[in-house]
C-alpha positions in Angstrom: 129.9 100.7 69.9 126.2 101.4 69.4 124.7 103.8 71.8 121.1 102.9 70.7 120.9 100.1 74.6 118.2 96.9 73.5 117.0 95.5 76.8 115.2 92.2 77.0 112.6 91.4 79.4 111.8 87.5 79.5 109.7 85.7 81.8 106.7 83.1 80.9 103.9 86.0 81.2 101.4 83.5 82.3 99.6 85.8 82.0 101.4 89.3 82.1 100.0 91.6 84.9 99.8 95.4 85.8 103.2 94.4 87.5 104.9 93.3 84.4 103.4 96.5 82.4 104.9 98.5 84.8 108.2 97.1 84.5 108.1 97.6 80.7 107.1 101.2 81.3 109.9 101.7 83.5 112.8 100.0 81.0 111.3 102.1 78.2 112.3 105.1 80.4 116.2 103.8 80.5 116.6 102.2 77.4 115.7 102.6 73.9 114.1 99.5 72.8 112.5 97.0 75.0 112.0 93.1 73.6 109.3 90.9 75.5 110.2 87.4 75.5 107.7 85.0 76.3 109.2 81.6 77.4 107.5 78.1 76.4 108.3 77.3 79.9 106.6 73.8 79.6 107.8 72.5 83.1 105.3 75.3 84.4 102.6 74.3 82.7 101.2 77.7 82.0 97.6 78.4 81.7 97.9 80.0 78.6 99.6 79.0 75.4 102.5 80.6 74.2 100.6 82.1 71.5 98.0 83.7 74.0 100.2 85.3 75.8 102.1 86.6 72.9 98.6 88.2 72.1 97.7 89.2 75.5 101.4 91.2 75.5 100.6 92.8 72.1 97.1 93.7 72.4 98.5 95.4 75.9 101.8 97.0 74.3 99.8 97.9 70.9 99.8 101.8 72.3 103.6 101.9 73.1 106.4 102.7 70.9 109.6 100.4 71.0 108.5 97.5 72.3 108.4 94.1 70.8 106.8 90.8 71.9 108.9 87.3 71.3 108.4 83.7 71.7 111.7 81.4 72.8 112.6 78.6 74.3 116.6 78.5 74.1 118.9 79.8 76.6 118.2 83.8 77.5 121.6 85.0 76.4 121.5 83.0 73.3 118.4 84.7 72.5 119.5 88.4 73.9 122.7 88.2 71.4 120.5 87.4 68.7 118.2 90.4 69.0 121.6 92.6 70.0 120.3 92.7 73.4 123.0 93.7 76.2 121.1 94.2 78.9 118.2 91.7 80.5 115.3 93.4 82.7 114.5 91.0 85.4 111.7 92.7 88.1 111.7 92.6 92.0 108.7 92.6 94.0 110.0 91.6 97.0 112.9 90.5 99.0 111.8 86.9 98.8 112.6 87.5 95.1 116.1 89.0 95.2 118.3 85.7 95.9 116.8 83.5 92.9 117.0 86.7 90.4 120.6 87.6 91.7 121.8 84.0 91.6 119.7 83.9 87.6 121.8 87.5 87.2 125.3 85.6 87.9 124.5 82.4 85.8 123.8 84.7 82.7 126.8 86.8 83.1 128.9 83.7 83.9 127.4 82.3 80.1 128.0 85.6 78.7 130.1 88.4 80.8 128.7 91.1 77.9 125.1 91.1 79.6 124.2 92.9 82.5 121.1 92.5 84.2 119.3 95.7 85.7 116.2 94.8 88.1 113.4 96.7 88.6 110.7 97.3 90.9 107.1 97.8 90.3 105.2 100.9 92.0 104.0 99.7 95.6 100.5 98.9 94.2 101.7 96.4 91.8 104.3 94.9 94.5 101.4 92.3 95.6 100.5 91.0 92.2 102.0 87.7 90.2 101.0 85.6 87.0 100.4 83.2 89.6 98.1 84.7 92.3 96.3 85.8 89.2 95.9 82.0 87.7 94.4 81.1 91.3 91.9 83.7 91.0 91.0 83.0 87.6 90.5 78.9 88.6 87.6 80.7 91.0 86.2 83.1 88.8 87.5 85.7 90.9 87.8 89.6 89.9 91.0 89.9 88.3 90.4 93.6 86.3 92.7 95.4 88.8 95.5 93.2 88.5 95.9 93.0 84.2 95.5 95.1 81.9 92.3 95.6 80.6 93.0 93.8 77.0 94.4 90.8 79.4 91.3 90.9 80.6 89.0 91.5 77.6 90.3 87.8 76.8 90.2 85.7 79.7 87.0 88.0 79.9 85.8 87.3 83.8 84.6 90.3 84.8 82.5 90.7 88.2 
């Protein structure tokens, strides 16, 4: 058995946020490779295409070492086995959170009992922020620089 631990992080990314950077920042501390999958997620209706946030998450990653950026749209565990992922990285920003990632946690390992999911928390002062408060603020042309990173924000580019 390998000891070198691939840890997938999916999640639509819609856009990705300090939040979600900090996540990955955290994994890369436990794990030695860290896979971004970016889901098509068309029943959202994301804001962004699938190939702009794909860009958004490389431009953001560009400076860190083991991390990869994906597009799917197949089942998680499907695409986890095909990258040799065993573990999947879901994060938790508050309690209101925990049931629908630990009931997600339980339907993955019931499709595959050889992935584990490990959740992790942002610091405090990302706790607040979601893709989605962030899409509200960007339909207003509302400052968003404090809650993406700044090569998130060089592209949807409102700065006030």
């Amino acid at each position: 058995m390998s000891s070198h631990k691939i840890a997938l992080y999916p999640g639509t990314f819609d856009p990705i946020t300090n939040g979600h950077f900090d996540v990955i920042e955290r994994a890369l501390h436990l794990f030695d490779e860290v896979i971004i999958a970016v889901a098509v997620s068309e029943e959202k209706n994301p804001m962004f295409s699938l190939l702009e946030r794909i860009e958004m998450i490389n431009k953001s990653i560009a400076h860190l070492e083991n991390v990869s950026v994906i597009g799917f749209d197949n089942l998680t565990v499907e695409l986890a086995k095909s990258h040799g992922a065993t573990i999947l990285i879901r994060g938790l920003r508050a309690v209101s959170d925990f049931e629908y990632e630990l009931q997600l946690g339980y339907l993955n390992n019931s499709l595959d009992d050889s992935i584990e999911t490990v959740y992790l928390m942002p610091k405090l002062k990302h706790a607040f922020i979601s893709s989605s408060i962030v899409r509200n603020l960007l339909k207003f042309n509302a400052k968003t620089e404090h809650l993406v990173p700044k090569e998130v924000q060089e592209m949807i580019g409102n700065t006030k």
